[in-house]
C-alpha positions in Angstrom: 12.8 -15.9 9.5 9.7 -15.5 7.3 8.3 -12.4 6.2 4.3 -13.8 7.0 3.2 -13.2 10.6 1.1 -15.8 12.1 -1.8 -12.9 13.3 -1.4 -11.6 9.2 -4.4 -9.6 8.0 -5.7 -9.3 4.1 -5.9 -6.0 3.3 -7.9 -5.4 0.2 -7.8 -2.1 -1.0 -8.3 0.3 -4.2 -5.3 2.0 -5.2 -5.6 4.3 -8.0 -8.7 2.9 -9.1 -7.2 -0.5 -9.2 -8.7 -3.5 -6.7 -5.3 -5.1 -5.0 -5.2 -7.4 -1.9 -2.1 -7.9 0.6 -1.4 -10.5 3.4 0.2 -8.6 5.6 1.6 -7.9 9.8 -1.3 -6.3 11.4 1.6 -3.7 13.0 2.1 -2.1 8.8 2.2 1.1 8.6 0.3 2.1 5.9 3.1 4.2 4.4 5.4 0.5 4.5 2.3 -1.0 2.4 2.3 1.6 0.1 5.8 1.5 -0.5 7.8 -1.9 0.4 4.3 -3.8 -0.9 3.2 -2.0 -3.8 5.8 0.0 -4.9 4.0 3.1 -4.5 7.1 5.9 -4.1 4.9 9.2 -4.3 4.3 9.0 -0.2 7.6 10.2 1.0 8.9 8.5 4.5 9.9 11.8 6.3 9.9 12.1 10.5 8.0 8.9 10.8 5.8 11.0 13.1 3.5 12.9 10.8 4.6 15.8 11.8 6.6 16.9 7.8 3.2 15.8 5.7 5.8 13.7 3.2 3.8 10.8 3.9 0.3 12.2 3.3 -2.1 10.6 0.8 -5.6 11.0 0.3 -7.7 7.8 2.1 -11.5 8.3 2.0 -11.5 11.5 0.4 -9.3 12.7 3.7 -5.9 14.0 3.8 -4.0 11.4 5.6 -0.6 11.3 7.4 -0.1 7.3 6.0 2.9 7.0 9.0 0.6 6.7 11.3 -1.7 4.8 10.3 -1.1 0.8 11.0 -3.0 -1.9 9.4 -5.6 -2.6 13.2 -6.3 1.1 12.9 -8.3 0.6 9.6 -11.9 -0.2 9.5 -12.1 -4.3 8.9 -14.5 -6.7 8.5 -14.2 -10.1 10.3 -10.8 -10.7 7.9 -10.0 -8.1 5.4 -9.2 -3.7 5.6 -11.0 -2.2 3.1 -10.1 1.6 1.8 -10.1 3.6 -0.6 -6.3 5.1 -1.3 -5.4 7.8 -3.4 -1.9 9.1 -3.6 -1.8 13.0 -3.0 -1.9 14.6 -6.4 1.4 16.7 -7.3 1.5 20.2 -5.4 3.7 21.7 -8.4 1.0 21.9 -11.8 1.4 23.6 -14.9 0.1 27.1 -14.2 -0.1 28.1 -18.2 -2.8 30.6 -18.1 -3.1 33.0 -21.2 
């Protein structure tokens, strides 16, 4: 069985500053892109119903539970999703004030 869905959507998106586009089932999570697509590991796959934050990321300046969102809930034009993505930043930082 192949991995290509016949109703497949191109979702072009910038990742960490970097431009990358996808062919992908319009169903995707966007936590599944992320991670099975582009290897992304920092957005953790927790309850599956954003309920733990593991899976949060920053999309549009917005925290965003990236379980729940699927590829058809993303704004598109006629063929392609286009967003902005940032993985959430660590929570844990150096705190070395003097």
């Amino acid at each position: 069985m192949s991995s290509t869905h016949e109703n497949a959507v191109t979702v072009q998106l910038t990742v960490d500053g970097k431009d990358t586009a996808q062919k992908v089932a319009p169903d995707l999570t966007l936590l599944q892109l992320l991670r099975d697509h582009l290897g992304l590991m920092g957005a953790k796959d927790g309850c599956g119903q954003g309920l733990c934050g593991a899976c949060t990321i920053i999309m549009d300046g917005k925290a965003t539970r990236a379980c729940l969102v699927r590829m058809t809930d993303l704004p598109m034009t006629p063929d392609h999703i286009l967003i902005a993505i940032r993985e959430k930043e660590s929570a844990v930082r150096d705190s070395s004030e003097g």
